[in-house]
N, C-alpha and C positions, 0 to 999 in steps of 0.2 A: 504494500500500500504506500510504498513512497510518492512524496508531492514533491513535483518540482517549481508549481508558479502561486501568486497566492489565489485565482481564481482556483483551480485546484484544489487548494487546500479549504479554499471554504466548503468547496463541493463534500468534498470528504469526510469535514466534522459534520456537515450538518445531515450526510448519511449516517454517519456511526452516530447521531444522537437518535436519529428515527429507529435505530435497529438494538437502541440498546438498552437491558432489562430493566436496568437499574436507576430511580429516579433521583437519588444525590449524585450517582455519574453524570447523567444527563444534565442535572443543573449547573454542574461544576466544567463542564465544556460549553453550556452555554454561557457561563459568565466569562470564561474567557475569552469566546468570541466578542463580548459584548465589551470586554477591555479594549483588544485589540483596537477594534470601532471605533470605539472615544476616545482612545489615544494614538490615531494613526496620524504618523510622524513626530511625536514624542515619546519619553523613553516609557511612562506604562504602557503603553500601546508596543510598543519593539518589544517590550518583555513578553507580554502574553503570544505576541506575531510567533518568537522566538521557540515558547514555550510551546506553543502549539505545532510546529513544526518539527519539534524533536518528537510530540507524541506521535506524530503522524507519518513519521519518519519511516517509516517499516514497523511491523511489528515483531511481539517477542518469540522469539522463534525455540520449539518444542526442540533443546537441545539435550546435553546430559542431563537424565535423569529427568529432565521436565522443564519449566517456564522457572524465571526469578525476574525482578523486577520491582523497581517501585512501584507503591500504591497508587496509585491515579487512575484517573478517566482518558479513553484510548487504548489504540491497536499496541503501542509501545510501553503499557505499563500492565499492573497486577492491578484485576478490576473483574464484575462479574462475569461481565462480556468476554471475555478472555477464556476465565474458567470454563464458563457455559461450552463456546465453543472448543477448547483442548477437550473436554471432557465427553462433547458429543463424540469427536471422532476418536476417540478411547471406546466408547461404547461402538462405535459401527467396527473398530479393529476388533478389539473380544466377538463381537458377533460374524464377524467374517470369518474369521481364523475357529470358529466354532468353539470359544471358550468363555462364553459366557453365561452358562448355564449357573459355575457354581458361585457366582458373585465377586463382589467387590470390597474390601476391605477399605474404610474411609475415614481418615483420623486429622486431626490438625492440633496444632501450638496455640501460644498465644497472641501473637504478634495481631500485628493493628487486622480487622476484616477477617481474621481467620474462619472463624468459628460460621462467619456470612460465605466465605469461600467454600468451605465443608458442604454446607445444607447445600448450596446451588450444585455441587457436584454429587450430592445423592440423588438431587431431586431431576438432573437430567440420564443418573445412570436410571433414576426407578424409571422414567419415563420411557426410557430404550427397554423398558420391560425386562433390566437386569437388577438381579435383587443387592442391597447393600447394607452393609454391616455396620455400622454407626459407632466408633468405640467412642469410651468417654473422655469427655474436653474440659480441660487439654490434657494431652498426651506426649511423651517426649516419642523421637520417630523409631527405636528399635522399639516399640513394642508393637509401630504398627507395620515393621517387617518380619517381627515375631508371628505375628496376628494373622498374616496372609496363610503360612503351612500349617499354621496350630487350625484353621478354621478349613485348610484347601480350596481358598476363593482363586479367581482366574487372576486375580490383579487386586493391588492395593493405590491406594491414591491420600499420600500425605501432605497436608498443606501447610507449608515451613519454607523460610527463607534462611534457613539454617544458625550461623554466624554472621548473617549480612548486616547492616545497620539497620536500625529501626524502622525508617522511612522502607524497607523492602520487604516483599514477602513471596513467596512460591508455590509450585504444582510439582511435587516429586511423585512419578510413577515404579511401583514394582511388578515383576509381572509374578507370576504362580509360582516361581521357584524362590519366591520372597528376596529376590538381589533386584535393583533397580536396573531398569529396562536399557539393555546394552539393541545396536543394531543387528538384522533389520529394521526389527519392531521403532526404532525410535522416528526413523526415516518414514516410513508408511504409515505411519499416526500423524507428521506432519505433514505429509500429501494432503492424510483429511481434512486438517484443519484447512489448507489453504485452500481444496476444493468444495468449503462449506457455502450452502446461500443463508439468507436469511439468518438472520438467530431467533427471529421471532416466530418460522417454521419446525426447532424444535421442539421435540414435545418436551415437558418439565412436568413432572408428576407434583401433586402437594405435600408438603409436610409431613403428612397425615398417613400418606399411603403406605400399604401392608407389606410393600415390599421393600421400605427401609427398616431393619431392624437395630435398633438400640439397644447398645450390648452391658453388660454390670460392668464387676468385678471378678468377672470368673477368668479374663484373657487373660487382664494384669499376676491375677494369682497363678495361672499356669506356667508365664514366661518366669516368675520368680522360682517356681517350683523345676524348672531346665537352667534356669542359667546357673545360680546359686551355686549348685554341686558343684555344677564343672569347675564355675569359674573362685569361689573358695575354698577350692580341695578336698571338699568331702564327698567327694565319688570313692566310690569301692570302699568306704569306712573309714575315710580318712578325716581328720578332726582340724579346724581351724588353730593353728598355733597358741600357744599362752604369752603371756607378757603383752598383748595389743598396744599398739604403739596409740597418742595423743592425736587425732586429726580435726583437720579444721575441711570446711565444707563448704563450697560455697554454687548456690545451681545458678549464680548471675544471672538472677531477675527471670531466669528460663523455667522450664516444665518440669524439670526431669527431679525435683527436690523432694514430691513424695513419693515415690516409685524408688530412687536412689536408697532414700532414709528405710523404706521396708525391706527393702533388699541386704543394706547392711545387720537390720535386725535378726531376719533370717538366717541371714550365715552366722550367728552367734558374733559378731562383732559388736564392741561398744558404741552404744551415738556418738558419734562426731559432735563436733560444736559447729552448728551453721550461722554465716554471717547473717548477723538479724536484719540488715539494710539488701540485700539481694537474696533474700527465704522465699518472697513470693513473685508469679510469675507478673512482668510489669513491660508491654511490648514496648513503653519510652524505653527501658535501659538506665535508667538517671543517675548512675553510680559510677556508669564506663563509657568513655569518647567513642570506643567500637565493642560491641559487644562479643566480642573474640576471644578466647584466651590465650590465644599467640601473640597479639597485641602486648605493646610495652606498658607496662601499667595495670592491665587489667585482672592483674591480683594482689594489685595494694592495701585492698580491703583486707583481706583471705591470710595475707603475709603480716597485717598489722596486728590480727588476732592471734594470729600462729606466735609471734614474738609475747605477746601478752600474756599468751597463756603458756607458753614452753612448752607449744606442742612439736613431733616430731613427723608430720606427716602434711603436705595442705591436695588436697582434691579437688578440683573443679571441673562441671560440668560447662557446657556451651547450653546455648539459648534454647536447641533443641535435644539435648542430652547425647548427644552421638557421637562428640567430643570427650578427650579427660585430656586436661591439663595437669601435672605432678612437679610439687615442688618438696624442695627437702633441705633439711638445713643441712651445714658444713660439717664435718667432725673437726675435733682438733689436729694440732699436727699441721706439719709445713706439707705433706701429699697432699691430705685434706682442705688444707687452704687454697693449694693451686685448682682443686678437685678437676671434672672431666671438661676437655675445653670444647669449646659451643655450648654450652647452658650460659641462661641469663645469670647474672648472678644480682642479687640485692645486698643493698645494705642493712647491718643490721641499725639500729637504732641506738642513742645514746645512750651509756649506761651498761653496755655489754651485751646485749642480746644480740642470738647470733646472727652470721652472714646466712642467705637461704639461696639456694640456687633452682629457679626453675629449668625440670630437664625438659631437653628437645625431644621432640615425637621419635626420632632414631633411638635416642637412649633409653627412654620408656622402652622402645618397640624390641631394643634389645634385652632389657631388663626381664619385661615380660615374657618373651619368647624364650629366654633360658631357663626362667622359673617355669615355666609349662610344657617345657621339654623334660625337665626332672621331673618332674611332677607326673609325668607320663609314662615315664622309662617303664616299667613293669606293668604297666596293660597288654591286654592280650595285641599280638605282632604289631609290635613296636616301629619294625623296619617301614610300618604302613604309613607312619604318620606325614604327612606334610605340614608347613608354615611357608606363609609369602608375603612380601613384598614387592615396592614396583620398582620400576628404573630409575626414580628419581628417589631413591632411599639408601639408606645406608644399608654396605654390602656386608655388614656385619654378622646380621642376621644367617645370611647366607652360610658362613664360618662357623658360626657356633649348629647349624643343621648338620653340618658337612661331620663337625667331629663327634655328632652324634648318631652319624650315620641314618637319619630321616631324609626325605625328600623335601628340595627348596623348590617354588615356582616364584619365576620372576613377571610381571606383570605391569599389564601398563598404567598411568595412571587413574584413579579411582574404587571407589571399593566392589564396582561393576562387574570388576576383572579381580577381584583381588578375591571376592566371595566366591566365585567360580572358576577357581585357582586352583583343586584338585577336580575337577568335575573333566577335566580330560586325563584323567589317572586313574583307569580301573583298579579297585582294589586298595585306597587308600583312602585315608581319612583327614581330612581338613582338623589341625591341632588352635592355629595361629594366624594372623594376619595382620600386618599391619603398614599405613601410610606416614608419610612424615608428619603429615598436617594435624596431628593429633588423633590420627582414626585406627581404632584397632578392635580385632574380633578375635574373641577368645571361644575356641570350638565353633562350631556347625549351626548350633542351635538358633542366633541371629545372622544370616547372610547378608549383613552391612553391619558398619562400624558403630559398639555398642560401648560407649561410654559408663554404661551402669555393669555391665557385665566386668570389663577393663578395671572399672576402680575396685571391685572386690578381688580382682586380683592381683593389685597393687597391694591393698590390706592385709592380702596373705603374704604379700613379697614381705613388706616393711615387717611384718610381726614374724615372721621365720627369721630373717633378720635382726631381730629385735632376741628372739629366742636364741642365737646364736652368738650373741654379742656385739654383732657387728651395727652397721648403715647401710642405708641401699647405696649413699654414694661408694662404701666401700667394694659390697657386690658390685656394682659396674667397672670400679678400680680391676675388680676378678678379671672380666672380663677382656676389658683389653690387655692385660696383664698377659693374658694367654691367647691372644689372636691379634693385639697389635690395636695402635690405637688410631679409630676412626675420627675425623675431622669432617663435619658436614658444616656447609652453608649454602645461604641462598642468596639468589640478586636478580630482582627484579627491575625491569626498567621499559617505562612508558616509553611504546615507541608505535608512531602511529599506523604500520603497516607492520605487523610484527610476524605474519606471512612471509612476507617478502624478505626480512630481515635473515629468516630460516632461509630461506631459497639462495641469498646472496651466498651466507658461507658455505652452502652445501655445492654450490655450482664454482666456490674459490675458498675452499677450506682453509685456514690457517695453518702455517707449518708449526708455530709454536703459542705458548702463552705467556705469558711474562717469563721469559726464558727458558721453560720447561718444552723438549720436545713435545710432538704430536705424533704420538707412535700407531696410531691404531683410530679409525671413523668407523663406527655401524648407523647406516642412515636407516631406521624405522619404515622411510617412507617404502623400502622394499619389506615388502612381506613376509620374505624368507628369513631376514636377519635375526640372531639370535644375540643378542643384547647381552653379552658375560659380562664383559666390561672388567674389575679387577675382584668378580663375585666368581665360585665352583659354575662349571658348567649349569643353566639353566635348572631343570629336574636332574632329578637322579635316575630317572628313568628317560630314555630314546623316545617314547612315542607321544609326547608332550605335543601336542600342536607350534607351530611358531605363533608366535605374536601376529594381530592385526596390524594391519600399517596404519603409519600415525607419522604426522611430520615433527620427526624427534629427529634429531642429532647428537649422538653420547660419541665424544673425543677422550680417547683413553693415551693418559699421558706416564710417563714412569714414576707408581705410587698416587696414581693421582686417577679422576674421572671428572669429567665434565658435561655434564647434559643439556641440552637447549632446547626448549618449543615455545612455539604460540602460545598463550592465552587462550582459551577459548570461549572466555566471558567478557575478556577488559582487552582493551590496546595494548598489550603487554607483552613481553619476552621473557619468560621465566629462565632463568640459568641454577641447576641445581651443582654443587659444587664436594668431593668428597677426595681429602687427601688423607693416605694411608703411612703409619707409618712404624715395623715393627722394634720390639724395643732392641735385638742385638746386643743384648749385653749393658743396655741402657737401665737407668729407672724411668718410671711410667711417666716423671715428671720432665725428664729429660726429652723425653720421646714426643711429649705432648707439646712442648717447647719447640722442638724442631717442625712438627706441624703446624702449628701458628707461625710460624715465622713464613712459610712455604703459603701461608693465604693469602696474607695484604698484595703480594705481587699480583699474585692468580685473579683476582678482585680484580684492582686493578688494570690489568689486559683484558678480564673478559667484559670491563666495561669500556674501552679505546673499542675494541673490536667491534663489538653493539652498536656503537656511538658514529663509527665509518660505513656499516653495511648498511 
């Protein structure tokens, strides 16, 4: 629907006001036109001209996993008309593909409209004469990927803009195997949409009809009754460790606070202390600039209480629960003080309270996947298990699979690929998964990245931990103590064509980086290529599929890796960054010293380079 003149564009709003459901959309597009109006040729009038022009710009196009967007009226933002329409052609794909018999799972957050997003996508699935499941609101989103196999519906539909800022919100699709909707399917759901007419020609069942049903508390108690075991190690009779460590908790203004808080009751763990200023869910956010917890900052709350109280553990959920941020204080000691480098570190406060370092998603991912590796060792054929990650993560992981002798899949990114990560591995078992970006799944049982599952098994890391005498920092000290220490970072950089920017270096690669050869390119965009990089052969097994193509670029340098793509939301060039480096006869401090020094350059060139292509 893009406009290129303004007669055009009047044509346009004043269609999408005739066709659209919603009567505070409709008023809010026609006050803008009505700005425009009165102020053409001065600057309210340029701002609405402005405004109106970017809604109308295109609209949001049914990519990963579904729509995101701000809230507004128009083709370009998150609005009913939007939903109505993604969700019609959601229902004519399920009925096409002949899977829409056993329903639809339907859950939303809190965020601004959510809960008005929900009802219009049950009330256009009832109306496609597909029945829908209605769980109760709000909901953090693994319970409504839980919710899809616990019930066998064709598809779920959660309405969450995840970690985005307040002003946005979203359409994430799962389909039947509860992991979010990878291609074809995502591509021939947006055909439909753009070959939709009318919206006032679909049919919208009422509120009232028989075919949405509204669900208790029986899902929420199921998913606790699967995850729990796995994920705080009481499978096969095994007991939650003694000593529990002090944690603080915080669901940042999100959903996932009561659901989290039962979950830790059931695994026999003590209540945490939750920040009383982000306990309930608040779609403003009014406590944090982004409501992220990768953001800098946005566990000052969480860190302020953890020092107050001399707790040893801090946990946070994301807005949607699907996230876990993990912070942990320092130990003594001059290793301790340098502790693992790439984590934030904070200061402590006056008066001696301690330094606290929040870990990066690789160090969690490692953390966790080694605890759930032990943890595993003695179930019945062990040799089955798999844990993955993607290309843009630390190949750590990979290391500690390899000397455990389980199966690694490497994968692209998202948890799309990463859920469905042994599902081309007859005969094995999905153990672990995890992304840098804070997303990780512990076992099978939620096939996307499950934040409430993840922190109970931080719980158990820290208090085995705790039981043992040690720190998690010092468990991760273990770690690369014995496989060499990992170095991730990232860099991102606004670039208005960030396609092109890929295509420039892959069509005139660079010979080096900040003076480090370039020993080795696997370009993605071929199909075939198998992305090792300075990770063990992909699987442990030969019959693994390759990877989808994706326009990635991973430059393998000595001790070193470097990845690059597009954006596939923002103008942007992502560069994931990972230098290796083992100790040789070094201390862990020494070793991690020479890695830092090996970054600022690599930084450096890989921002000159960006900055010419």
């Amino acid at each position: 629907m893009e406009v290129t003149d303004e007669t055009g564009l009047r044509a346009a709003v004043e269609a999408w006001i005739a066709d659209d459901p919603d009567a505070g959309d409709r008023a809010e597009l026609r006050a803008l036109l009505d700005r425009a109006d009165a102020g053409a040729g001065g600057r309210p009038g340029a701002e609405a001209g402005a405004e109106l022009r970017d809604r109308f710009s295109g609209r949001l196009r049914f990519g990963t996993a579904g729509l995101r967007g701000a809230v507004a009226a128009g083709p370009n933002r998150m609005n009913r008309a939007v939903v109505r329409a993604a969700t019609a052609a959601v229902a004519g794909w399920l009925s096409g593909s002949g899977e829409s018999d056993s329903g639809v799972v339907v859950g939303c957050d809190a965020r601004h409209r959510s809960a008005d997003f929900a009802d219009e996508a049950a009330r256009v699935l009832a109306g496609a004469g597909i029945a829908v499941h209605m769980l109760p609101r709000p909901c953090p989103t693994p319970l409504l990927a839980f919710a899809v196999r616990q019930l066998g519906a064709a598809a779920g539909v959660m309405i969450t803009a995840s970690h985005n800022p307040a002003a946005d919100n979203g359409y994430k699709l799962y389909l039947s195997d509860g992991a979010q909707v990878i291609p074809p399917a995502d591509a021939e759901i947006e055909k439909r949409i753009a070959s939709l007419g009318p919206l006032a020609q679909i049919p919208v069942a009422e509120a009232a009809s028989p075919l949405i049903i509204r669900l208790g508390d029986e899902v929420a108690q199921a998913y606790l009754d699967a995850v729990v075991p796995i994920a705080a190690g009481t499978v096969a009779g095994g007991t939650v460790p003694g000593l529990a460590p002090k944690v603080v908790y915080t669901p940042m203004h999100g959903v996932a606070g009561e659901l989290m808080l039962r979950a830790i009751r059931q695994a026999g763990f003590a209540p945490p202390h939750v920040v009383a200023a982000q306990a309930e869910p608040d779609p403003d956010f009014p406590t944090v600039a982004f409501p992220n917890p990768e953001e800098p900052g946005a566990l000052d709350l969480a860190l302020a209480d953890a020092r107050r109280l001399g707790a040893e553990l801090v946990v946070a959920s994301d807005p949607d629960g699907d996230r876990l941020a993990v912070a942990v204080p320092e130990p003594a000691g001059p290793e301790g003080a340098a502790g693992p480098e790439g984590a934030e570190r904070t200061e402590g406060e006056e008066g001696g309270a301690s330094n606290w370092r929040v870990l990066t998603g690789d160090q969690v991912g490692a953390l966790l996947g080694a605890s759930l590796l032990e943890r595993t060792a003695l179930q019945a054929a062990p040799q089955a298990r798999v844990v993955a990650s993607t290309i843009v993560s630390s190949t750590l992981l990979a290391k500690i699979a390899a000397a455990a002798g389980v199966g690694y899949a490497e994968t692209l990114t998202g948890f799309k690929w990463i859920a469905r990560a042994a599902d081309g591995l007859p005969g094995t078992r999905f153990v672990f998964g995890y992304e840098e970006a804070l997303g990780y799944a512990v076992g099978d049982v939620v096939r996307d990245k499950d934040g409430i599952g993840a922190a109970l098994a931080m719980l158990w890391l820290a208090a085995s931990a705790k039981a043992a005498g040690r720190c998690v920092l010092e468990m991760y000290d273990a770690l690369e103590t014995t496989h060499g220490v990992h170095l991730t970072s990232q860099l991102t950089l606004r670039t208005a064509e960030p396609a092109q920017v890929i295509s420039v270096l892959r069509a005139d690669p660079p010979a080096q980086f900040g003076g480090e050869p370039v020993v080795g390119l696997v370009d993605l965009a071929d199909s075939q290529a198998t992305p090792s990089g300075t990770a063990p052969s992909r699987p442990l097994t030969p019959s693994h599929p390759p990877l989808p193509a994706a326009d990635v670029l991973i430059f393998r340098l000595p001790g070193a890796r470097v990845v690059l793509r597009p954006s596939g939301t923002e103008p942007k060039t992502k560069c994931y960054i990972e230098i290796t480096e083992p100790l040789a006869g070094r201390s862990l401090a020494a070793a991690r010293d020479a890695a830092a020094r090996r970054l600022a350059p690599l930084r450096t060139a890989l921002e000159a380079a960006l900055a010419e292509a």
